[in-house]
C-alpha positions, 0 to 999 in steps of 0.5 A: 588546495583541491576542493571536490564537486559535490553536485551530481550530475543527472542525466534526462531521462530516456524514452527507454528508461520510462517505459521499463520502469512504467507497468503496462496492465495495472488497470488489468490487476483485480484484487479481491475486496472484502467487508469486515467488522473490527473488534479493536481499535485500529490505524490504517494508513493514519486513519482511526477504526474504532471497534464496531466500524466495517472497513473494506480490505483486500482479501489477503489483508483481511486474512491477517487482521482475522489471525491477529484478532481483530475481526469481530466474529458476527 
């Protein structure tokens, strides 16, 4: 009876392979950061906003929250 070799083999990582999947300007990338006020209850990230708290968000992510509603409109 043959029995298979499960383990697999790796091979080290190059110099090469590390520098394709490493990205060269990210401290460059600036987003937009915005302050907003929540009017529901919301988890971000496993954190818990209550209604009333300011949370700071990218622009974008702020965009979203104020099309579903909750951005509390001051």
């Amino acid at each position: 009876m043959t029995t298979k070799n499960l383990s697999k083999t790796t091979e080290p990582e190059t110099r090469d392979t590390v520098a394709k999947t490493t990205p060269t300007n990210s401290a460059a990338v600036r987003v937009p950061m915005e302050t907003i006020t929540l009017s529901n209850h919301l988890r971000i990230e496993g954190t818990d906003y209550l209604p009333g708290a300011q949370v700071r968000v990218t622009a974008d992510y702020a965009r979203r929250l104020r099309l579903q509603g909750y951005v509390a409109r001051t």
